[in-house]
C-alpha positions as CSV (number, residue, x, y, z in Angstrom):
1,X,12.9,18.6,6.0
2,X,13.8,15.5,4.0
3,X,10.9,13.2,2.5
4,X,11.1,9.5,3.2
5,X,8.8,7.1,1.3
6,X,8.8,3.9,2.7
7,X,7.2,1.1,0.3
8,X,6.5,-2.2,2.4
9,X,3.4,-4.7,2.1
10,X,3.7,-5.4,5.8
11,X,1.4,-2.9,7.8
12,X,2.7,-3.3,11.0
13,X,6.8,-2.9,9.7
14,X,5.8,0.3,7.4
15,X,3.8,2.1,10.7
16,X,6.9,1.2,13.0
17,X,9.2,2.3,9.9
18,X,7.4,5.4,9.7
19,X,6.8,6.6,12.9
20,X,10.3,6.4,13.8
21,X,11.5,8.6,10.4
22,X,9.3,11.1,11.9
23,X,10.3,11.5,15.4
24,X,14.0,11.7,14.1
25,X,12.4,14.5,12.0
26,X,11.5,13.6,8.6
27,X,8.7,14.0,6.7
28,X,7.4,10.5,5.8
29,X,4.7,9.0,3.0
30,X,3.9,5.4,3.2
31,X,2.4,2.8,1.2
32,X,2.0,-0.9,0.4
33,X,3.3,-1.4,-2.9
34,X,5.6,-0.5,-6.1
35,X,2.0,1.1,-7.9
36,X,0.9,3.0,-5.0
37,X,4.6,4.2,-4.9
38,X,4.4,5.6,-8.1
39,X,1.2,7.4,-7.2
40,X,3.0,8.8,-4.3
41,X,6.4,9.9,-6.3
42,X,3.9,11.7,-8.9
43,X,2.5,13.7,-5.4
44,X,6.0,14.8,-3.9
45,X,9.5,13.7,-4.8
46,X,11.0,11.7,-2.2
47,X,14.8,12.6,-0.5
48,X,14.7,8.8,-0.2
49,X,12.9,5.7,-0.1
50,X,13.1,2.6,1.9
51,X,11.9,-0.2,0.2
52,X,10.7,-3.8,0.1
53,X,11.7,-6.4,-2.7
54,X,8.6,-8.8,-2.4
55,X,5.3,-7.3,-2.6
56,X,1.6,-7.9,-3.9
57,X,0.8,-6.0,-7.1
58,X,4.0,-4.3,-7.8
59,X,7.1,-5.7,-6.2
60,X,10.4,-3.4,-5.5
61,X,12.3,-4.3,-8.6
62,X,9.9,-3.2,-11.1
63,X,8.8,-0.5,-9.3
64,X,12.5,0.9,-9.2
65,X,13.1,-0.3,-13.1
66,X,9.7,1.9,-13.7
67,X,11.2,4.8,-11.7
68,X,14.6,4.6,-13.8
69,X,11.8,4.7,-17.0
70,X,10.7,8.2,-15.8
71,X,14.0,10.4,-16.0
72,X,11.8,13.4,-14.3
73,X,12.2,11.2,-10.6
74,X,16.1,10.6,-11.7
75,X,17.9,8.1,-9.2
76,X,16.3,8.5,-5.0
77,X,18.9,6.9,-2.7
78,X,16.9,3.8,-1.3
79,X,17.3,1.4,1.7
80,X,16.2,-2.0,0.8
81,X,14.2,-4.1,3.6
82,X,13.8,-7.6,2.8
83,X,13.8,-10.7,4.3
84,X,14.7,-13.0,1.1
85,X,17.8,-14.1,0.9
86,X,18.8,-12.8,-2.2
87,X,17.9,-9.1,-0.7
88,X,21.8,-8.1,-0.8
89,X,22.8,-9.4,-4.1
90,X,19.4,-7.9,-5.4
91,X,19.5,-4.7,-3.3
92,X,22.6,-4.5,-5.3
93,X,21.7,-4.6,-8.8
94,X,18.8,-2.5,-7.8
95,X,21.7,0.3,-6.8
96,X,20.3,0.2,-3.0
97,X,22.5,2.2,-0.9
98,X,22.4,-0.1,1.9
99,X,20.1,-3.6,2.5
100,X,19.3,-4.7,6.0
101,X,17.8,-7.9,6.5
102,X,14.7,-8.7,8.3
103,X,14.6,-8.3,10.9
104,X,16.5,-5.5,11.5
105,X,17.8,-3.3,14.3
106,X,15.5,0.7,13.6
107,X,18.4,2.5,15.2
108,X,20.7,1.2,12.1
109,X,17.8,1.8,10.2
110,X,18.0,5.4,11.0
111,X,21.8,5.3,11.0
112,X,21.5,4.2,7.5
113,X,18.5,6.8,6.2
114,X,20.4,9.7,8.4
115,X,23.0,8.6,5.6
116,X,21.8,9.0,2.7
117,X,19.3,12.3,3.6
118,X,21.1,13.8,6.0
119,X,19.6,17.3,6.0
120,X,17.0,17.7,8.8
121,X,15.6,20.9,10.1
């Protein structure tokens, strides 16, 4: 079953995020910013990530530069969530598979992570 990590400061988004990876049957980790992240790619690997640009104490950017830093995590397909404008032109750069703006539909959402994970049990 495929590991999701979604990374959002927003409690209420990352518990609706998450609960609706796991009913369509992945294994989900979430947490409120880029360091707590990195705590959580050290525990278990992610398949993929959805992600938030701007957060407190480590915002998406650096946290994915960081991640490119440590070859041993390599390059995890990631989502970008964002409701900054810049989010697709950043999203981008960042090599985001996809960006969906906020707010955003969850069944695209799914579409999307279904996408780039696509092996469920």
């Amino acid at each position: 079953m495929p590991r999701i990590l979604v990374v959002d400061d927003d409690q209420a988004l990352r518990s609706i995020v998450s609960d609706a990876l796991r009913q369509d049957g992945y294994q989900v980790d979430s947490v409120c910013n880029g360091r707590q992240a990195l705590t959580a790619f050290g525990q278990h690997r992610p398949d993929a990530m959805v992600l938030d640009l701007a957060m407190p104490v480590m915002d998406g950017p650096t946290l994915v530069r960081t991640l490119r830093d440590q070859t041993r995590w390599g390059r995890v397909p990631m989502v970008v969530l964002s409701a900054e404008t810049y989010a697709d032109t950043a999203g981008a750069r960042l090599g985001a598979r996809a960006c969906l703006r906020k707010p955003f539909d969850l069944g695209r959402l799914l579409e999307t992570v279904e996408s780039i994970a696509p092996t469920r049990a």
